[in-house]
C-alpha positions in Angstrom: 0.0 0.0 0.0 1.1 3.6 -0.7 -0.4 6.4 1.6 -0.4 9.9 -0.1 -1.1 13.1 1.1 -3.9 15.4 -0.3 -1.0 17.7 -2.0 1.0 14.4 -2.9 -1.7 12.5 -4.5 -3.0 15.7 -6.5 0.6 16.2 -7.1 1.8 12.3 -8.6 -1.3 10.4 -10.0 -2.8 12.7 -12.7 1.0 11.3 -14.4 -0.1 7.7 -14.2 -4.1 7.8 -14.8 -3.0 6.9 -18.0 -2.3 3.4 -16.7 -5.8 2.8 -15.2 -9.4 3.0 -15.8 -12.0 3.7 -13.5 -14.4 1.0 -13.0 -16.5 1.1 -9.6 -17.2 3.1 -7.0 -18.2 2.3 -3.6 -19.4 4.7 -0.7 -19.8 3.4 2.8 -23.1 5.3 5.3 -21.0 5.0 8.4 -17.2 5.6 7.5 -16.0 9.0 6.1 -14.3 7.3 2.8 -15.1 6.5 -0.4 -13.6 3.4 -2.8 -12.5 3.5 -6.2 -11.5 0.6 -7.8 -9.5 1.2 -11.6 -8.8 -1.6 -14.2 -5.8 -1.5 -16.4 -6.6 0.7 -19.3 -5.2 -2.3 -21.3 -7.5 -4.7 -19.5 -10.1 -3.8 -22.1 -13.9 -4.0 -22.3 -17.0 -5.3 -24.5 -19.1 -2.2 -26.3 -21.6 -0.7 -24.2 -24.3 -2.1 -26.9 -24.5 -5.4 -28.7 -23.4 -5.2 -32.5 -26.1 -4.4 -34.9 -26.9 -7.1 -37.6 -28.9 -4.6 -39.5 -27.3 -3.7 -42.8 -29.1 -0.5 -43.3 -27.3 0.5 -39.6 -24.2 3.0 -39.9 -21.6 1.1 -39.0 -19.4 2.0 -36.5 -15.7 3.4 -37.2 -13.9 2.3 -34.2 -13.2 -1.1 -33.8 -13.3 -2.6 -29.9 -10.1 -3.1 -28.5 -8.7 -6.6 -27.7 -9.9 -7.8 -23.9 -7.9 -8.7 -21.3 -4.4 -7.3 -22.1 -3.8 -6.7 -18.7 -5.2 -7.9 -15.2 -3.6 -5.4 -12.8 -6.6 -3.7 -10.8 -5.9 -1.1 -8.0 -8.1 0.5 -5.0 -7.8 3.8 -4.3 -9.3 5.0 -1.0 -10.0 9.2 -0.4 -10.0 9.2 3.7 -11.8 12.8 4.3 -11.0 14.6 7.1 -12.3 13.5 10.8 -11.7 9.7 10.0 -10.5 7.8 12.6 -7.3 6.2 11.2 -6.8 3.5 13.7 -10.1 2.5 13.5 -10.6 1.8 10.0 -9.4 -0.9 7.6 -7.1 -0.3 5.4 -8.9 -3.0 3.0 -11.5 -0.5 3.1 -9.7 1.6 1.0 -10.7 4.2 -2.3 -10.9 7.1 -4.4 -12.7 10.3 -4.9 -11.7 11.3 -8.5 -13.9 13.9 -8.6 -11.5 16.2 -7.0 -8.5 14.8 -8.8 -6.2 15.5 -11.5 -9.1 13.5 -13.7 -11.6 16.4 -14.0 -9.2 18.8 -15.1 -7.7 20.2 -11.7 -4.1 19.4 -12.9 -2.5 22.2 -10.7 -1.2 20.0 -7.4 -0.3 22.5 -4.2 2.1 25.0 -5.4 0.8 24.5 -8.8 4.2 22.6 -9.2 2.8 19.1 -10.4 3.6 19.4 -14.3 7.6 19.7 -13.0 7.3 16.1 -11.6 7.0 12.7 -12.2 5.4 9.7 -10.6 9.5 7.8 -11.5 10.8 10.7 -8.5 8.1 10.5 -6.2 7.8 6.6 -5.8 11.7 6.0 -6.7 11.8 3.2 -4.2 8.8 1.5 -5.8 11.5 -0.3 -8.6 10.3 -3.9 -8.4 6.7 -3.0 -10.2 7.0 -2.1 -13.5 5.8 1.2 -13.5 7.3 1.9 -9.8 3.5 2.2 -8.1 2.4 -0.7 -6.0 4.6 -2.7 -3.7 2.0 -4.7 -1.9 1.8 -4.4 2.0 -0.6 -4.4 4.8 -1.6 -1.0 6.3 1.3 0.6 7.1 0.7 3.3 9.9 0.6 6.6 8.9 4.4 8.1 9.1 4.8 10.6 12.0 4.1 14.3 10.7 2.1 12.6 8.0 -1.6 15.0 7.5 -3.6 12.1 8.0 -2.3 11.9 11.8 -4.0 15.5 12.3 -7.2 14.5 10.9 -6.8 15.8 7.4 -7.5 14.2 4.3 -5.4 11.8 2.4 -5.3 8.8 0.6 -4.0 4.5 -0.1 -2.8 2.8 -3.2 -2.9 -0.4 -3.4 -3.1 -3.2 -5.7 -6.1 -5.7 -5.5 -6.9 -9.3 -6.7 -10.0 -10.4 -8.5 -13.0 -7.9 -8.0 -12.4 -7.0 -4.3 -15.2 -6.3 -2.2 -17.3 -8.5 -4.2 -15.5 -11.7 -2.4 -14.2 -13.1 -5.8 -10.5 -14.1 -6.0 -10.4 -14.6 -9.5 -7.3 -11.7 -10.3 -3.7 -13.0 -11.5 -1.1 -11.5 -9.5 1.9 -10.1 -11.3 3.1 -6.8 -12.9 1.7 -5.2 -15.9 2.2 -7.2 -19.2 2.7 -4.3 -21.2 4.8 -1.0 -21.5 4.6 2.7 -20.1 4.9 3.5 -23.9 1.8 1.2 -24.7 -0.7 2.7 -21.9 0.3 6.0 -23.9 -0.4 5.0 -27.2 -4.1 4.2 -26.0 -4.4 7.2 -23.6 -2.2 10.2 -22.6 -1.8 11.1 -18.9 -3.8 13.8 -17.7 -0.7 15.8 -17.7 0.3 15.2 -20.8 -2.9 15.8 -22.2 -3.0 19.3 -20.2 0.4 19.8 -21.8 -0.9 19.3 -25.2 -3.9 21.4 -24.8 -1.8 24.1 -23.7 0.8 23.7 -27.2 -2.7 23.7 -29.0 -4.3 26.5 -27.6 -1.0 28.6 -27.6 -0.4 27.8 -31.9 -4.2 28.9 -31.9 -3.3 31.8 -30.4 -0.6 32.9 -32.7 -2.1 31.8 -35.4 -5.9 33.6 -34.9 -3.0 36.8 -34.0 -1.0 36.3 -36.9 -4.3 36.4 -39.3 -5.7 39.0 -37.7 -2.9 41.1 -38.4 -2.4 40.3 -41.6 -6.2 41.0 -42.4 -5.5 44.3 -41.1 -2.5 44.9 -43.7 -4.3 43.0 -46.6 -5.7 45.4 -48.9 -9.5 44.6 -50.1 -11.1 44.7 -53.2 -13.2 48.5 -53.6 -16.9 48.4 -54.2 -16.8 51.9 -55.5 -15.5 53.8 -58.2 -12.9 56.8 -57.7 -11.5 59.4 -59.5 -12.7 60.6 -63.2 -14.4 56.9 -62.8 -16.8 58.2 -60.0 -17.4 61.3 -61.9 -18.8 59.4 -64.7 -20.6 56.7 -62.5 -22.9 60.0 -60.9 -22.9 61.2 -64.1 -24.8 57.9 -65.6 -26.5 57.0 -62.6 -30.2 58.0 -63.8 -32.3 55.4 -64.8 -32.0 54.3 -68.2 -33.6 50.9 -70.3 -29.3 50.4 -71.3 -27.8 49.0 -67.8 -24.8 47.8 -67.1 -24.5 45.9 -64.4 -19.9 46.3 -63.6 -17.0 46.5 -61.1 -15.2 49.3 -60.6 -12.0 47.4 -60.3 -12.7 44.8 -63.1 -11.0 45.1 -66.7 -13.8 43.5 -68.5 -16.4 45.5 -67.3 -13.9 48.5 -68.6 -14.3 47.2 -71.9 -17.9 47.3 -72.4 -18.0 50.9 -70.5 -15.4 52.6 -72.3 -17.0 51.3 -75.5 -20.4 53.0 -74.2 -18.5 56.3 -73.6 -16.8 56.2 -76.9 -20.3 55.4 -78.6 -22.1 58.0 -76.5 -24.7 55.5 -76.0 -27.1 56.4 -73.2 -26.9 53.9 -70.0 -26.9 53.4 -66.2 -24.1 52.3 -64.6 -24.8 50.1 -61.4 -22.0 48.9 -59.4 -22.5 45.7 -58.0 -20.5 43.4 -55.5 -19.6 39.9 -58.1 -18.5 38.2 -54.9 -22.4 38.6 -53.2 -23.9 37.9 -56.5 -27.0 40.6 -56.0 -30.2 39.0 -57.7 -30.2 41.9 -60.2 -26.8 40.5 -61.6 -27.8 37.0 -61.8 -31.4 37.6 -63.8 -28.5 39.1 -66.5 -26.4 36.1 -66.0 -26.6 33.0 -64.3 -23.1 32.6 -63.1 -23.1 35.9 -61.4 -20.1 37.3 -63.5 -19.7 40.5 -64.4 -19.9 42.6 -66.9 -23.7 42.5 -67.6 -25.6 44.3 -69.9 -30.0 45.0 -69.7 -31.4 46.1 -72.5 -35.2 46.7 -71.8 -36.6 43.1 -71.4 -33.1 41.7 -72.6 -29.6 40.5 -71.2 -26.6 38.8 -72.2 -23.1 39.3 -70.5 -19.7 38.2 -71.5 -17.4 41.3 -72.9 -16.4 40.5 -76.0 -20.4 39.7 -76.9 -21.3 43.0 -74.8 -19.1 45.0 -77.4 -20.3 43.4 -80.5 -23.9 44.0 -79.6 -23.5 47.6 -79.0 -21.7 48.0 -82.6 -25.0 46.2 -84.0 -27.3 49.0 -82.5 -25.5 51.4 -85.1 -25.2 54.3 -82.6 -22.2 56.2 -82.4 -18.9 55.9 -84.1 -18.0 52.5 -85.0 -15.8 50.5 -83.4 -15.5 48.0 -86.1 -14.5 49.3 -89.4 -18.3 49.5 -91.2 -18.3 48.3 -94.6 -14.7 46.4 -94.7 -15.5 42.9 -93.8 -11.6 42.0 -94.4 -10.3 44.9 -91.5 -13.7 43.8 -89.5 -12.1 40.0 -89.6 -8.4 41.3 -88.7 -9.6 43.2 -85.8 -11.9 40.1 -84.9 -9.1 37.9 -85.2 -6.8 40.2 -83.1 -9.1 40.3 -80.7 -9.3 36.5 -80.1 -4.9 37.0 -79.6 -5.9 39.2 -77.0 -8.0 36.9 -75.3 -6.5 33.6 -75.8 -2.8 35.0 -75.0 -2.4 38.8 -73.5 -5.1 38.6 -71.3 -4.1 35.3 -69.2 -0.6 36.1 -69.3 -1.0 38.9 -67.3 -2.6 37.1 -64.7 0.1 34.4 -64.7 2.7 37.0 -64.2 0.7 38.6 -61.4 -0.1 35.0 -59.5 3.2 33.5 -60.1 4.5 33.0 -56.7 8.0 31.5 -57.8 10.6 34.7 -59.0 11.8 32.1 -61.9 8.6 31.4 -63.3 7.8 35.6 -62.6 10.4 36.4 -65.0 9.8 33.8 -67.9 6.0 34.6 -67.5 7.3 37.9 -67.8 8.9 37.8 -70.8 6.2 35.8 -72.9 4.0 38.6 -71.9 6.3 41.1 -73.3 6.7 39.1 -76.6 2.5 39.0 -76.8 2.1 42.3 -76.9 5.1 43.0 -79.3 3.5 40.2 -81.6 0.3 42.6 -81.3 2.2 45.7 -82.4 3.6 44.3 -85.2 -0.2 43.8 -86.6 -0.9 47.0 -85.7 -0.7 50.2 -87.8 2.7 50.9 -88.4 2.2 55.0 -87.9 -1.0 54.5 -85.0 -0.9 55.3 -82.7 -4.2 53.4 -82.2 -4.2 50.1 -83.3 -5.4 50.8 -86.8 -3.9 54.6 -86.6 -5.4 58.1 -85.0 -9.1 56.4 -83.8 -9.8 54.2 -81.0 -10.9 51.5 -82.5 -12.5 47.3 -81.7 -9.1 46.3 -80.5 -7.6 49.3 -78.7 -10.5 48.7 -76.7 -10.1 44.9 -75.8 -6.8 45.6 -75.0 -7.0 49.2 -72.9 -7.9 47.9 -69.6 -4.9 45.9 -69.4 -2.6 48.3 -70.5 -4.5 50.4 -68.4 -3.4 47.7 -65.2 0.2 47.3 -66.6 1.3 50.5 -64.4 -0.9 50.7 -61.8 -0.8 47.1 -60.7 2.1 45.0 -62.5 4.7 47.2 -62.3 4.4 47.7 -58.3 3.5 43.8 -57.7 6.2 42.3 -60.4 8.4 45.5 -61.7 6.8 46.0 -64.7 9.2 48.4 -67.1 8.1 51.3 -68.6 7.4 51.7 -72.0 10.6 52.7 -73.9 10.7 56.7 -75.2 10.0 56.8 -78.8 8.7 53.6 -79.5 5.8 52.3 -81.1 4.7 50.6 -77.8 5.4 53.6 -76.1 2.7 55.2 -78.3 0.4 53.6 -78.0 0.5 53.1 -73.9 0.4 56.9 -74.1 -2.9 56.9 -76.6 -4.3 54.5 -74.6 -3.3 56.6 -71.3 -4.2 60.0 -72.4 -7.5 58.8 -74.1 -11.1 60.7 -72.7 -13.2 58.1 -72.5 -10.7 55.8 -71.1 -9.6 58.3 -68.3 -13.7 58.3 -68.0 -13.6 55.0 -67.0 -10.4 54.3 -65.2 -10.2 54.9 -61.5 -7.0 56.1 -58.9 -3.9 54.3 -58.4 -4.8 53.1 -55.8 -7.6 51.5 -56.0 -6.4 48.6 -58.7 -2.9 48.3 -56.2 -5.4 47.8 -53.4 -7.8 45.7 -55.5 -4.9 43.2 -57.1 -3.2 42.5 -54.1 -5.1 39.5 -53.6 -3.7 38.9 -57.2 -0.2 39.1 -56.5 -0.6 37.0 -53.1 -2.4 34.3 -54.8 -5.1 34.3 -52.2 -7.5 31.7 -52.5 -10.8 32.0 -53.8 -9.6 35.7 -55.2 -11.6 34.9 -58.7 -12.9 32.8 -61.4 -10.1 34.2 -63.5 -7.5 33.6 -61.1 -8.8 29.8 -60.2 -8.7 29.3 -64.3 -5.3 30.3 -64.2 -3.9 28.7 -61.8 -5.2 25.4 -62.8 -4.2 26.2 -66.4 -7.4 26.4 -67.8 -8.5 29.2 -70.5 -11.0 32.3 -69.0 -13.5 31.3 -67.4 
């Protein structure tokens, strides 16, 4: 038998409960003590409910562990305070867990208990394999000890069979297993307290380190600024021509500058693609902008948006009217633009690796030379002094090529004199694309989530990233 303390048994066993499982309790009317009796964890047991035959049943997805690993049983006995020591037996012996290390009171007197370890405290116990029980009968109580004064303390000690219930049917011996296999099926309660703490501490850090990177992350804008916001008040009246757009999105800038340009009457209505307001998704389905309302009709997608307009007939043409052949080159030019400039600026912008960055880079660079070389030699629009089909396609990514890539991936500027350089400027210094394009700061802020690759930043960005065409 070991006899413990209050301080030394809060102290010592919440290291070994590992070991043990609780398995009866017994409380007595006329003594002031209460018995506990604990099975080795490994002894095992059957499930709680017979197994289910029924194949419809969920089946359960843990499997019972094997019974009767281990016969080691203990009593622990909690003698409270006013018990008369010589008078009681110290087969009468138990436990009150309730007040132990068990129910999450881990902190022994001094708060010193996750320093020690049930090896130091029982260091004399060496014969048993894990250094606990040395059976002996009722030693007295050590002089000094609390339980002399009356205070409470508690016995250890191993047991045969079921106890109290007069059946000898136990095997003596040690445990048949290791330390290392009681923790495999069950940490200590101090390891577990340990644990939580590692747990709760990376949670800490990490809801911290989130939170202050949410603070730093710039966010997308749900309103226009600069000459932008001037022209969304200015085409906010209600109109049967809607467009449904995004101040920071480049194919919504496609379909508005073309409206400017055309001097088409419309409303512009900003809208939030990433709620997906009803009055976006009666235009189109999969909540995409741009969108287009024409009286009782809608259609989206950009490049469709811009054809349809040129078939109302209203306004300068885009398209060069009555030249099917220049109509086909700027249609097929067009298709370049969409197939290979537009997603090559993205992969530029989402590439993570500094490698990749520069090759992505410089296939960018060789797209849009390819482009100037169809272009008109003296421009310095793509088919010379107008704005035409393709200078539109291809503006709001020029547009971007300043105000987001060169910041995010160190875009160069255009070199002095050349026919690039020309046309950046045309595009640049063009009304109804300063109409439509907002401050500096709101595409650095709004392609941020770009450049980091966030998750879930787009459709575009998802296509790109798994290598698909636009979506």
């Amino acid at each position: 038998m070991i006899v413990l303390s209050e301080e030394q048994f809060l102290t010592y066993f919440p290291h070994i409960d590992n070991v043990y499982s609780h398995r009866s309790t017994q409380h007595y009317k006329r003594k002031p003590l209460i018995s506990h009796y604990w099975d080795c964890r490994l002894k095992g047991r059957p499930p709680g409910t017979p197994k289910s035959n029924d194949p419809n049943k969920k089946k359960r997805k843990r499997t019972a562990r094997q019974r009767d690993l281990c016969d080691v049983k203990i009593k622990i006995t909690e003698y409270f305070p006013g018990h008369d020591v010589m008078g009681s037996s110290g087969t009468d012996a138990g436990l009150s867990v309730l007040g132990v290390g068990v129910s999450g009171s881990l902190p022994g007197a001094g708060g010193s208990m996750l320093h020690l370890t049930a090896e130091s405290a029982l260091r004399d116990q060496q014969n048993q394999p894990f250094g606990l029980l040395t059976p002996s009968l009722n030693p007295p109580l050590p002089e000094g000890h609390p339980g002399v004064n009356g205070q409470r303390f508690f016995t250890i000690q191993r047991v045969n069979g079921n106890g109290a219930n007069g059946k000898n049917d136990g095997v003596s011996g040690g445990h048949r297993h290791t330390l290392e296999e009681s923790d495999r099926v069950k940490k200590n309660s101090v390891q577990r307290y340990l644990l939580k703490e590692v747990r709760e501490k990376k949670r800490s850090l990490s809801t911290r380190a989130m939170s202050t990177q949410n603070e730093t992350q710039k966010q997308y804008h749900t309103k226009a600024t600069g000459l932008a916001a001037r022209t969304v008040a200015n085409r906010s009246q209600d109109n049967e021509l809607k467009l449904y757009g995004s101040c920071f999105c480049p194919f919504v800038q496609r379909v508005w500058i073309a409206l400017e340009v055309k001097g088409i009457p419309y409303q512009y209505i900003e809208v939030d693609p990433y709620k997906k307001p009803q009055s976006l998704l009666d235009v189109n389905p999969r909540g995409l902008v741009p969108g287009l309302r024409h009286g009782d009709w809608g259609s989206y997608e950009s490049s469709v948006l811009l054809e349809y307009l040129e078939d109302l007939n209203v306004g300068p043409a885009l398209l060069p009217p009555g030249d099917a052949k220049l109509r086909a080159h700027c249609r097929l030019w067009t298709d370049f633009i969409n197939r290979h400039i537009v997603p090559n600026f993205y992969r530029v912008l989402q590439e993570q690796d500094t490698q990749k960055q520069v090759s992505n880079a410089q296939e960018l660079r060789d797209e849009f030379n390819t482009l100037v070389t169809a272009a008109d030699a003296q421009g310095p629009f793509f088919l010379g002094p107008r704005v035409s089909f393709v200078d539109v396609q291809v503006a709001p990514w020029i547009i971007r090529l300043r105000r987001a890539l060169k910041p995010y991936r160190g875009w160069p500027d255009p070199e002095p004199g050349s026919r690039w350089g020309a046309w950046v400027d045309a595009i640049e210094n063009n009304e109804h694309i300063q109409a439509t394009t907002s401050t500096d700061e709101l595409y650095l802020d709004s392609y941020e989530r770009y450049a980091q690759n966030r998750p879930n930043t787009s459709q575009v960005a998802n296509a790109i990233n798994s290598g698909r065409g636009l979506p």
